[in-house]
C-alpha positions in Angstrom: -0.2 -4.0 -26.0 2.0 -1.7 -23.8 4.3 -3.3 -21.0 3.3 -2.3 -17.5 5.9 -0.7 -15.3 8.2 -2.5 -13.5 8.0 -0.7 -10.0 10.7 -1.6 -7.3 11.0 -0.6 -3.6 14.3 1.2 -2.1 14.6 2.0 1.2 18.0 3.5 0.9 19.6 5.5 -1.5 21.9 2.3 -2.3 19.3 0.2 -3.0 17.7 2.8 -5.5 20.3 3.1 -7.7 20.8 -0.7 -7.6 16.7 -0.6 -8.7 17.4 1.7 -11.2 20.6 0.2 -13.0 18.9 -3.1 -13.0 16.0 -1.6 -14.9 13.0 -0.8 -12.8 10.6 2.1 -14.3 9.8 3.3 -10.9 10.2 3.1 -7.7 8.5 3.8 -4.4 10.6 5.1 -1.2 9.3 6.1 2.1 10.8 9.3 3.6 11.6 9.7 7.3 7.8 10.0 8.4 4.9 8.6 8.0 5.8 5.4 6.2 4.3 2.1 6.3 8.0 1.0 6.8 9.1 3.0 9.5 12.0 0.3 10.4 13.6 0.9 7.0 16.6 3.5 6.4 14.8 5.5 4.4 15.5 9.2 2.9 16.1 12.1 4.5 14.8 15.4 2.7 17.9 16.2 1.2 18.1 12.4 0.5 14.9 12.1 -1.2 15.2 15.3 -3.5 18.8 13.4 -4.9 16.5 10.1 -5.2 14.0 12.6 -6.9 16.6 13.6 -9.4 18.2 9.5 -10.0 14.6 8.4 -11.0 14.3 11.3 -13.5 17.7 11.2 -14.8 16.5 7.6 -15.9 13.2 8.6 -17.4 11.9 6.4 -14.4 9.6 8.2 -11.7 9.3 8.5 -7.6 6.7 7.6 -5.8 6.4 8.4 -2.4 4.8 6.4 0.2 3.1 8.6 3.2 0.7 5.6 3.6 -0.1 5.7 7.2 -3.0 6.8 9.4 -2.1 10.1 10.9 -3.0 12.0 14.1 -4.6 15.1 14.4 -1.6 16.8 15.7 0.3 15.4 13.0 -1.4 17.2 10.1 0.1 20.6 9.8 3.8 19.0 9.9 2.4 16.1 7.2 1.2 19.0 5.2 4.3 20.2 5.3 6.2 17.4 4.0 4.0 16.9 1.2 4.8 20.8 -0.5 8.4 20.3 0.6 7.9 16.7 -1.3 6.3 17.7 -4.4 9.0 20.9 -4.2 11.8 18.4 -5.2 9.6 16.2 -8.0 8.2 13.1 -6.4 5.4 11.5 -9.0 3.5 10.0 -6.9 1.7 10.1 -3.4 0.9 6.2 -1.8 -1.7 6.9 1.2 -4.1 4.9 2.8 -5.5 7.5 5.2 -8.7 9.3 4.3 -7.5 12.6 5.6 -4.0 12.8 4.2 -5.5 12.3 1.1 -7.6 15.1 1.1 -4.9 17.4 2.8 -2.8 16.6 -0.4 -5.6 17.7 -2.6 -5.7 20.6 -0.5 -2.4 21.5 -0.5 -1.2 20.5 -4.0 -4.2 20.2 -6.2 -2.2 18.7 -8.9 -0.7 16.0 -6.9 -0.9 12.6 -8.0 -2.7 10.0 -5.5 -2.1 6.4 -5.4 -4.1 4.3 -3.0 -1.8 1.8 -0.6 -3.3 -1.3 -0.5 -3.3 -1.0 3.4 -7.0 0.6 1.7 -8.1 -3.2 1.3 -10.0 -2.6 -1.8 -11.0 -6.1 -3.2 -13.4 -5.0 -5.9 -13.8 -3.2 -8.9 -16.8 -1.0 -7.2 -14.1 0.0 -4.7 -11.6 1.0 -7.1 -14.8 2.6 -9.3 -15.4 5.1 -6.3 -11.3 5.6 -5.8 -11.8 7.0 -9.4 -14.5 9.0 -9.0 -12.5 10.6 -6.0 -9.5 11.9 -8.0 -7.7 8.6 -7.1 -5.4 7.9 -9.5 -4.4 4.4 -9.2 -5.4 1.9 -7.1 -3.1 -1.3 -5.6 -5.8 -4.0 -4.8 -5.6 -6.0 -1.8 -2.9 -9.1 -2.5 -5.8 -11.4 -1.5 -7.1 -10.9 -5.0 -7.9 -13.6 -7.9 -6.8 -13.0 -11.3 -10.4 -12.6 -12.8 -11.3 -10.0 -10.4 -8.1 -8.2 -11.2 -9.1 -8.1 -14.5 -12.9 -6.3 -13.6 -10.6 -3.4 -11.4 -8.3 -3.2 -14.2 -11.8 -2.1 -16.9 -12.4 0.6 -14.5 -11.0 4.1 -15.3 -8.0 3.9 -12.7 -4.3 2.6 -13.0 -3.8 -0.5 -11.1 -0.8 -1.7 -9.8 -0.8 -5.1 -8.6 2.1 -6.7 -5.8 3.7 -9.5 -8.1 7.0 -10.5 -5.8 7.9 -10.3 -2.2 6.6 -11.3 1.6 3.1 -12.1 1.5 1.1 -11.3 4.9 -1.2 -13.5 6.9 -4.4 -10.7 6.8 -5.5 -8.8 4.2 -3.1 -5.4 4.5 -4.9 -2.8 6.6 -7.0 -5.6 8.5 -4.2 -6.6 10.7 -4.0 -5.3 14.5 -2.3 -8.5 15.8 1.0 -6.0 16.2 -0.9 -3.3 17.4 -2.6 -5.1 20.2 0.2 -7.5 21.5 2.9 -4.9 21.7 1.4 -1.6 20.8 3.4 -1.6 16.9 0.8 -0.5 14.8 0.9 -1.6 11.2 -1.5 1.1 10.5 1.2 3.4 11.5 4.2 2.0 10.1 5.3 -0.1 13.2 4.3 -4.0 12.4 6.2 -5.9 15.2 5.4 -9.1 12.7 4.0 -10.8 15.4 2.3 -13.3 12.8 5.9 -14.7 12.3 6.0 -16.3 15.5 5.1 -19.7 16.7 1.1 -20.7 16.4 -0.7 -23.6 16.4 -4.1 -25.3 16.0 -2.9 -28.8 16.9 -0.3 -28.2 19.7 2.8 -28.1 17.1 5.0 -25.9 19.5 7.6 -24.6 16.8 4.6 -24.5 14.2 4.1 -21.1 12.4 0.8 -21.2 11.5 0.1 -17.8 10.5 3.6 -17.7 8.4 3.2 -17.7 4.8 6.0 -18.1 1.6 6.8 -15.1 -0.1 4.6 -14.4 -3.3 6.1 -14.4 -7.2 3.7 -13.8 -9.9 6.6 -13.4 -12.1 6.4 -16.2 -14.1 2.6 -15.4 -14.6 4.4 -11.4 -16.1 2.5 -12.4 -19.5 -0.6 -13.1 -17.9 -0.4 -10.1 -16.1 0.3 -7.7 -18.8 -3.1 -9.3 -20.7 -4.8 -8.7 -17.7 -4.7 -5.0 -18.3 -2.4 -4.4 -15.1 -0.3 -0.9 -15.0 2.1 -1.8 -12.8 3.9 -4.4 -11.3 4.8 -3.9 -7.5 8.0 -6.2 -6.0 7.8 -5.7 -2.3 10.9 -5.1 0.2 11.6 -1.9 1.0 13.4 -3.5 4.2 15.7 -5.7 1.8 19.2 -5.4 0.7 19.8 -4.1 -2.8 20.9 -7.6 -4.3 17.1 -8.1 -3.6 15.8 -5.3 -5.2 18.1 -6.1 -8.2 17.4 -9.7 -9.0 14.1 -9.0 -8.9 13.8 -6.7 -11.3 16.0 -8.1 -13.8 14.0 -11.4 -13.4 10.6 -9.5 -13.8 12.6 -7.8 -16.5 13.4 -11.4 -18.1 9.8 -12.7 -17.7 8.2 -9.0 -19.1 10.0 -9.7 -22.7 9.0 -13.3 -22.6 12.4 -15.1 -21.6 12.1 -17.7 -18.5 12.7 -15.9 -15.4 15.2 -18.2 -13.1 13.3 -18.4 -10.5 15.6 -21.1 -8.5 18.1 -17.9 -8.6 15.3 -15.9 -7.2 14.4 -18.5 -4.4 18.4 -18.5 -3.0 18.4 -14.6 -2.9 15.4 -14.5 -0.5 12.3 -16.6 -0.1 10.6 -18.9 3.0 11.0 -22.0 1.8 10.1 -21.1 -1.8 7.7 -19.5 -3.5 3.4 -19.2 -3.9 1.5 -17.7 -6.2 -0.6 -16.5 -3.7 -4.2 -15.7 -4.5 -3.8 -14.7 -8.6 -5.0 -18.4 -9.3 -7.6 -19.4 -6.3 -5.5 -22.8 -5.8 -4.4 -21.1 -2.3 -2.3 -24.6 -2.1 1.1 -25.1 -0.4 1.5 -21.3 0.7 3.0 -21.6 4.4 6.6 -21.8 4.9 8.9 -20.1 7.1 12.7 -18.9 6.4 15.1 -21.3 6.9 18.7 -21.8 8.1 19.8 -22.9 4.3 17.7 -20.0 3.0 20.1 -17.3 4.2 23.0 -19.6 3.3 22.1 -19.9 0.1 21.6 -15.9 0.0 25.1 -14.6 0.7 26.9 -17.1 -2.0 24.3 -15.6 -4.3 25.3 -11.7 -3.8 28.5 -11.0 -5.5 26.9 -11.9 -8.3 23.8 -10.0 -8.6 26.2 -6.8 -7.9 27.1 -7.1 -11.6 23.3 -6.2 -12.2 24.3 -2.8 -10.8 27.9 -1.9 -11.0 27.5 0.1 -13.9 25.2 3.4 -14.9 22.0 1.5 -17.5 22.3 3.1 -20.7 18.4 4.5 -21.4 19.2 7.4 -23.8 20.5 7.4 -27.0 22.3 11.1 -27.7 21.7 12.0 -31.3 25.0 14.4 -31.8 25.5 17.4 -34.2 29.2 19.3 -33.9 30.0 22.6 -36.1 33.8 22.9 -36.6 34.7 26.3 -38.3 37.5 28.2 -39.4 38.1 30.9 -36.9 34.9 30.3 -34.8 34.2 28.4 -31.6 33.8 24.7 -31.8 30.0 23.7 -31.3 28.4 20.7 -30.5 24.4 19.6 -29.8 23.0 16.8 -28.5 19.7 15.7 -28.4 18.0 13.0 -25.9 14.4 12.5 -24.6 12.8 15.1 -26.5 15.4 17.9 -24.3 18.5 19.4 -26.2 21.7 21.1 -25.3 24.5 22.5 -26.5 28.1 23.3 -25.5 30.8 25.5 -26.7 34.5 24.5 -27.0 38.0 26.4 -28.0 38.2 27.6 -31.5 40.2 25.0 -33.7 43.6 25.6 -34.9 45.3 24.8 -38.1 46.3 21.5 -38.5 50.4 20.5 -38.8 50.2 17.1 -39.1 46.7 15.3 -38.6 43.4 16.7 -39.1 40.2 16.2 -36.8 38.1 15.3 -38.9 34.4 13.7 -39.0 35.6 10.1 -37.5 37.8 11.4 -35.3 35.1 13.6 -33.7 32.7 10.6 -33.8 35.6 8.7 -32.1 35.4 11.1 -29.0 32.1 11.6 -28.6 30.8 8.1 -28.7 33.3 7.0 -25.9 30.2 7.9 -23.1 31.1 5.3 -20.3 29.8 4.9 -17.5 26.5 7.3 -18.2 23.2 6.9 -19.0 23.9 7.9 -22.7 24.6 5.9 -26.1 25.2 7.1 -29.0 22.7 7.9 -31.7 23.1 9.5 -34.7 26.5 11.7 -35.3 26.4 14.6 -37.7 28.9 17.1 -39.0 29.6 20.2 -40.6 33.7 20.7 -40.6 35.9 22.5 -42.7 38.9 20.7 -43.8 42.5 21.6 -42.1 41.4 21.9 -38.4 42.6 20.8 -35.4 41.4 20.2 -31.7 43.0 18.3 -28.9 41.6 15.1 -27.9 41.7 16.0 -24.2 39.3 19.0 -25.2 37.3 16.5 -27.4 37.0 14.9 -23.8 36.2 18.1 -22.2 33.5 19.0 -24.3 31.6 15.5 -24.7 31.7 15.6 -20.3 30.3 19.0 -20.0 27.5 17.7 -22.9 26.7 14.9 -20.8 26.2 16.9 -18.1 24.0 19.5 -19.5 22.3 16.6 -21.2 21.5 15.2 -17.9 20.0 17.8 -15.7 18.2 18.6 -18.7 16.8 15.6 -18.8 16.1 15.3 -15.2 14.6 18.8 -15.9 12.5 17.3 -18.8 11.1 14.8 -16.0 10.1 16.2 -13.1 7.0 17.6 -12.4 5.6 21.0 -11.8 3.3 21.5 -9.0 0.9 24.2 -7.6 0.9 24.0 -4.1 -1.5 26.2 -2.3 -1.3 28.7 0.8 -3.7 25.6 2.9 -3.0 24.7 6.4 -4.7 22.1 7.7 -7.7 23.6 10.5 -11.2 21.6 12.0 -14.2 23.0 12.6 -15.3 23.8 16.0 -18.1 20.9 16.3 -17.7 18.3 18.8 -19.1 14.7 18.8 -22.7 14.9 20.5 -24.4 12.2 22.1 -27.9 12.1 21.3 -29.1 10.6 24.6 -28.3 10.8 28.5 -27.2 7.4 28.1 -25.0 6.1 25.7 -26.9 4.1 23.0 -25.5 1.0 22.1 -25.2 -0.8 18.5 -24.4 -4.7 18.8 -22.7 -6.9 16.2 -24.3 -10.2 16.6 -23.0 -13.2 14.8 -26.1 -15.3 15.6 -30.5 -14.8 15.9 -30.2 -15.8 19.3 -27.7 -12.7 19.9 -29.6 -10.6 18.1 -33.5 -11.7 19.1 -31.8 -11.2 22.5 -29.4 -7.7 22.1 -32.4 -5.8 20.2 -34.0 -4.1 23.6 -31.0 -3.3 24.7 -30.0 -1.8 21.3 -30.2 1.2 18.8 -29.5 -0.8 16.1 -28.8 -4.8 15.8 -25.5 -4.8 13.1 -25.4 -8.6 11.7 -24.1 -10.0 8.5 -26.5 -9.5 5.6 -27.2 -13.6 5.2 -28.3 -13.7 8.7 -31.7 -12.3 7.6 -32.8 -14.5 4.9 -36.2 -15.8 6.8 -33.8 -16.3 9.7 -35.0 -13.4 12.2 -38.2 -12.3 10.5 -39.2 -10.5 14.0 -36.6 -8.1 14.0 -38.1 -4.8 12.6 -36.0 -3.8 9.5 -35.5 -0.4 10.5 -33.4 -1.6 13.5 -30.7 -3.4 11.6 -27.6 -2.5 9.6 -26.6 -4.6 7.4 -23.2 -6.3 7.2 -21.5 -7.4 4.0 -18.3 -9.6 4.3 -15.4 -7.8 4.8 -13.8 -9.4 2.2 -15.9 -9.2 -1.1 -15.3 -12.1 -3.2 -18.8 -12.0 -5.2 -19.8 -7.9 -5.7 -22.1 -9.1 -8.1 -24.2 -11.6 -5.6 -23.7 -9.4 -3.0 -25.4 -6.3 -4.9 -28.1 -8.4 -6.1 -29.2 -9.6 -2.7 -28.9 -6.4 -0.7 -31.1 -5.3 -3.2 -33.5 -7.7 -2.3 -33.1 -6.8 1.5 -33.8 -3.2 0.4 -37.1 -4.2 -0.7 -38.0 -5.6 2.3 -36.9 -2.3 4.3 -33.7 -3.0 5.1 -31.5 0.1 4.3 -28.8 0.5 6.6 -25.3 -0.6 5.4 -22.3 -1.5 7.4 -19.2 -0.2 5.7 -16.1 -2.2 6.6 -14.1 -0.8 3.3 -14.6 1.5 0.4 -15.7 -1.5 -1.8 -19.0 -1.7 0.9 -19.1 1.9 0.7 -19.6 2.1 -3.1 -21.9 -0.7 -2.9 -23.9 1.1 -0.8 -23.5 4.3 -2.4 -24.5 3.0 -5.4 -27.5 1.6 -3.8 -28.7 4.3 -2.4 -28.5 2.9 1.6 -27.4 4.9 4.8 -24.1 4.2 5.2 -22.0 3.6 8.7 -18.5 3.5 9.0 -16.8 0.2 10.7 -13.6 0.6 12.7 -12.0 -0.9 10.0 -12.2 1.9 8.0 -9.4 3.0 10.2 -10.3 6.6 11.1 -7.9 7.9 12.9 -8.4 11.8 13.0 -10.7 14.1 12.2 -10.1 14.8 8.8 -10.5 11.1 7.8 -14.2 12.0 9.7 -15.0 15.0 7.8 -14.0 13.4 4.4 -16.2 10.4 4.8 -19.4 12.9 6.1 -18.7 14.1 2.9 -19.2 11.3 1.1 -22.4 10.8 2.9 -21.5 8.6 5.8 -24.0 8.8 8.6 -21.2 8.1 11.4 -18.4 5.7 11.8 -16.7 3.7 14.5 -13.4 5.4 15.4 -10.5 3.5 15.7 -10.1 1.1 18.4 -5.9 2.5 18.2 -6.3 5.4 19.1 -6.2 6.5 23.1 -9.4 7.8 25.1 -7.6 11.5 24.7 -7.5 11.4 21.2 -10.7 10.3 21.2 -11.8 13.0 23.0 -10.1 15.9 21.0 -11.2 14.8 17.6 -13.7 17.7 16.1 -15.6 16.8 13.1 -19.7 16.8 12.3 -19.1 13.4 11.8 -21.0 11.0 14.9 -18.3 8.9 15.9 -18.9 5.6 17.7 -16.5 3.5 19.6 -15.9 0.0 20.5 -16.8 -0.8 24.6 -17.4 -4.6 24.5 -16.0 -7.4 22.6 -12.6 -9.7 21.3 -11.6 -7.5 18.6 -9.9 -8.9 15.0 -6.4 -9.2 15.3 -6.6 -10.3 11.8 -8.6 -10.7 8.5 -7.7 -13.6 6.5 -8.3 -15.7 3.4 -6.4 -18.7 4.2 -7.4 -21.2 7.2 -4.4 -21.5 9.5 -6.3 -24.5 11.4 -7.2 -26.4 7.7 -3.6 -25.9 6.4 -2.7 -27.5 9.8 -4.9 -30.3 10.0 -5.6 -31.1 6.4 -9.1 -30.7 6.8 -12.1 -29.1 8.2 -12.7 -31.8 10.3 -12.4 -31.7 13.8 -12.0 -27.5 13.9 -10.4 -26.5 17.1 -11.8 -23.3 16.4 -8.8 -21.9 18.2 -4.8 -21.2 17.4 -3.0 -21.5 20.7 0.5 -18.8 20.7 3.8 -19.7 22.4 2.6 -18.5 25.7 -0.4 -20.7 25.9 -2.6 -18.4 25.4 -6.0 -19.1 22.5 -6.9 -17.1 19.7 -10.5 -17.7 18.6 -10.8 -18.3 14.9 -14.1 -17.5 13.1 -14.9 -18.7 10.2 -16.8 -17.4 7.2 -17.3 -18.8 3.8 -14.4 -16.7 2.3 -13.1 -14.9 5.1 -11.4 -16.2 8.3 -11.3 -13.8 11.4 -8.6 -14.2 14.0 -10.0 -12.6 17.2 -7.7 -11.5 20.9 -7.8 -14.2 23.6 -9.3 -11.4 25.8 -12.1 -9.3 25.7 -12.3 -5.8 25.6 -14.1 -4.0 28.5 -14.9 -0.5 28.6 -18.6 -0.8 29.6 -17.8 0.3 33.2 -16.1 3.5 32.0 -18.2 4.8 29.6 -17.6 8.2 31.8 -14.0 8.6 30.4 -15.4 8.2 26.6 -15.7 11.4 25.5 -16.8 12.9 21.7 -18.5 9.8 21.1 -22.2 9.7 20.3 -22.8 5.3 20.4 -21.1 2.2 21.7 -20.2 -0.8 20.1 -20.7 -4.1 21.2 -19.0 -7.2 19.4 -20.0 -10.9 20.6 -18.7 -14.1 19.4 -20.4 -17.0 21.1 -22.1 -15.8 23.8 -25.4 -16.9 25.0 -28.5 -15.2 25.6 -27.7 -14.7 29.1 -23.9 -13.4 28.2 -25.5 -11.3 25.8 -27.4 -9.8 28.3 -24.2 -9.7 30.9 -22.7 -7.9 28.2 -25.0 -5.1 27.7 -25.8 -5.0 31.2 -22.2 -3.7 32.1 -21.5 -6.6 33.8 -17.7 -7.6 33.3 -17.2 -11.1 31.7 -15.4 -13.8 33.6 -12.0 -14.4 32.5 -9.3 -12.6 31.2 -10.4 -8.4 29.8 -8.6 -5.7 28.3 -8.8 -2.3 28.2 -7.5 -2.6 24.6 -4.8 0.5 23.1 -7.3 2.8 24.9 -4.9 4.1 28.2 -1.7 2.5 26.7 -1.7 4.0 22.9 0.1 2.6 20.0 3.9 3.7 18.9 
């Protein structure tokens, strides 16, 4: 069985060759825009064709991470970026938007996609439809257990599979929580990491409940590797070098079955220790925050991980051939990664006292420092009598290693096709289909939803709310909702295939795990807001895919709303406390010790409540305040439905709500005016 990569994160050039010297395969960089890691250094264009040329002088490849949602007036400058990208070599393309995916396909058909994980793909149906899209690897969601990694690993799609490094709170491309309490979208790069600041269930005013220890799987690199996994992912593009470096000689250490020292790991960086997160469903002991003896522990650690990276890693042996003739130019070739070169030195003279002969040669060519190169074989064909200066011995074997290089770098960059594209939309505009704005509502109870349906288009619940629970509610009126976090496909599939045979045919798509469900069902399929469409090529992608609308992003502002064009309907939230987070862990349980005695809420360091709902296998963090737009559904342009989101409301709330009339307390008029950075 074939080890899987070892891929690192740089986000400077220092920090790549530190990744590179200490053994990594790949590694994954962000350039200067559109990076999930915006606050990192990361490479200028000049910068990131030398990175392109490091990873390849190595054998080792670049992938590049463009993995945030984009605006529409972003595109043609994203486009861009990706020929000039693929112009200096990079491998690999990480995205997580729907559009810049299909731009890339546009613009260089013979790109390589990776999906981020910001995708939240949790199954293997998910990462069966990535492959059927040209995907080709996927990087499942963190939140996954070992045995489901092993299902997305049988599909026909690399996976790559985050084994070391800060674990979040939500499910990656789930979170807002940055977004909405200081306008720093994680979607966009931006994460303010509000999650790492004091929350409580219980009134603990320096708890941090929604702070979790970094993740290692490394011990588990075995396990892994039988697992089927392609790659494995160490996170911190924002860390120093002497991060990036222990971890992969560690990972290194564990991959060729030695014990990884994982005490050394936990002083270079780590909250308090370690979890193994998810891999083995335990979920036990995973909160911890970074501590005063934590960094303390770091900086005595450093000086010596630099010794991991001082000097070039040998990765090539040179198989060497030199022709020494009387009266003709000395020659020499060397061989290396399936490239060869050769070089052309000063014609010998006749020896007066010593000879250079075959071991002398040898000698001077085998002394290859600090370079990527050791010697192989060494072959000779010398007449006798000859002489050549060691300092032109010297000469030779540098220019050799030189050639040898950027052949080698030559031998391992790729050659791409880019196209003439530019990115353009089609004229059509978002149509409502009625004077008034027809309204959707998510209900989360049969009271809601015996309640909402008159004032509704279509009543969107979770799928288990309908077993003999609402039998009055005609199936044509509702859209089902799976959980947005799949932890049985197989259940789930079975029963919506049930509900399909009572009518029920609508599908609420929160992922593209629900959307290849559904697909693969045969149901209508509407997009969630969680699907993070951003712009309108993201729109026109999924109405390709068959999608019969979708909710637009709740980041983006009423103006971008308003300019999107796609033949896509497009929907948009007006009432409700929307998700700040998606998790699998119980911040209140891991508080409290129990279930018992929910509070229900986690109270921040301002006061102010967060409700917590809870699902079997899913927790949802929602904003104290609720979102209010249903007064100024004038200013909503270029969208053809509402959506309404309750909680606990009553009957007679429900009704306030779809009435127009404002809730008491606190609202919000979310990232609609204000935007997100």
């Amino acid at each position: 069985m074939s080890l899987p990569e070892v891929l690192a994160p740089a986000g400077s050039p220092e920090t790549l060759s530190a990744a590179l010297r200490s053994g990594a395969d790949a590694v994954y960089v962000g350039g200067r825009y559109y990076s999930a890691r915006s606050s990192a250094s990361n490479f200028s264009d000049e910068e990131l064709a030398d990175a392109a040329k490091l990873c390849h002088k190595y054998g080792a490849k670049l992938d590049l991470a463009v993995n945030t949602v984009i605006s529409d007036s972003e595109a043609a400058h994203f486009c861009d970026y990706i020929k000039y990208a693929a112009s200096v070599g990079v491998d690999a393309f990480i995205v997580q938007d729907w559009g810049c995916a299909e731009i890339i396909r546009r613009a260089v058909p013979d790109a390589v996609i990776h999906t981020s994980t910001q995708m939240s793909v949790h199954t293997a149906a998910g990462a069966g439809l990535l492959s059927e899209l040209g995907y080709a690897r996927v990087v499942p969601a963190r939140e996954c257990h070992k045995d489901v990694l092993a299902e997305i690993c049988s599909k026909d799609i690399e996976t790559e599979v985050f084994v070391h490094g800060a674990l979040c709170m939500s499910v990656s491309g789930q979170c807002y929580m940055s977004a909405m309490m200081g306008s720093r979208s994680a979607n966009r790069g931006r994460c303010g990491q509000a999650c790492r600041l004091p929350y409580s269930a219980v009134g603990r005013k320096e708890s941090c409940a929604l702070s979790l220890k970094d993740l290692s799987l490394i011990p588990k690199a075995a396990e892994l590797t039988e697992t089927g996994v392609d790659s494995l992912k160490i996170e911190g593009r924002m860390k120093r070098p002497e991060y990036t470096a222990s971890a992969v000689h560690e990972l290194r250490k564990a991959l060729d079955r030695q014990a990884p020292d994982m005490a050394f790991l936990k002083g270079v960086f780590s909250r308090g220790g370690f979890t193994d997160g998810y891999f083995t469903g335990k979920r036990t002991a995973m909160f911890g925050v970074r501590e005063k003896e934590d960094v303390i522990e770091a900086q005595e650690l450093i000086p010596k991980i630099h010794e991991y990276y001082r000097f070039e890693r040998k990765v090539c042996p040179i198989d060497i051939h030199a022709v020494m003739k009387n009266g003709q130019p000395l020659t020499v070739n060397g061989k290396c990664m399936n490239t060869s070169v050769q070089v052309t030195g000063i014609i010998p003279d006749k020896a007066q006292n010593r000879p250079t002969d075959r071991e002398a040669l040898e000698k001077q060519f085998s002394k290859l420092g600090d370079t990527i190169f050791t010697m192989g074989s060494f072959t000779a064909d010398i007449d006798d009598g000859l002489f050549v200066p060691a300092g032109k011995l010297n000469e030779l074997r540098r220019e050799l290693c030189e050639k040898l290089t950027d052949a080698v770098i030559k031998l391992n960059t790729p050659i791409y096709h880019p196209t003439d594209y530019a990115p353009s939309l089609p004229e059509a505009r978002v149509q409502r289909c009625a004077e008034k704005l027809p309204v959707r509502t998510y209900c989360r109870t049969a009271e809601q939803a015996e309640t909402a349906l008159p004032f509704s288009e279509y009543i969107i619940a979770d799928y288990k709310l309908w077993e003999k629970v609402i039998p009055d509610i005609p199936a044509e009126k509702v859209i089902l909702s799976p959980p947005r976090f799949i932890t049985d496909e197989r259940a789930l599939t079975a029963r919506l295939t049930e509900l399909m045979a009572h009518g029920f045919e609508r599908l609420y798509c929160h992922t593209p795990d629900s959307i290849a469900i559904g697909r693969k069902l045969g149901m209508k399929l509407h997009g969630s807001f969680t699907l993070n469409v951003f712009n309108s090529y993201s729109a026109e992608y999924l109405s390709s895919l068959g999608m019969e609308d979708c909710v637009f992003s709740f980041e983006a502002t009423l103006e971008q709303l308003s300019k999107v064009r796609t033949h896509l309907p497009l929907g948009a939230v007006i009432y409700g406390r929307l998700p700040l987070m998606l998790t699998r862990n119980c911040p209140i349980q891991n508080e409290k010790g129990s279930c018992e005695g929910c509070t229900r809420t986690l109270t921040d360091r301002t006061g102010r409540q967060l409700p917590v709902v809870c699902n079997k296998d899913s927790k949802e963090i929602l904003n104290t305040d609720i979102l209010c737009m249903t007064d100024r559904l004038d200013e909503m342009k270029n969208i053809s439905c509402g959506l309404v989101i309750l909680h606990n409301e009553d009957a007679q709330q429900t009704l306030d709500a779809l009435s127009g009339i404002k809730p008491r307390g606190n609202i919000t008029r979310g990232l609609y005016y204000r935007g997100i950075l």
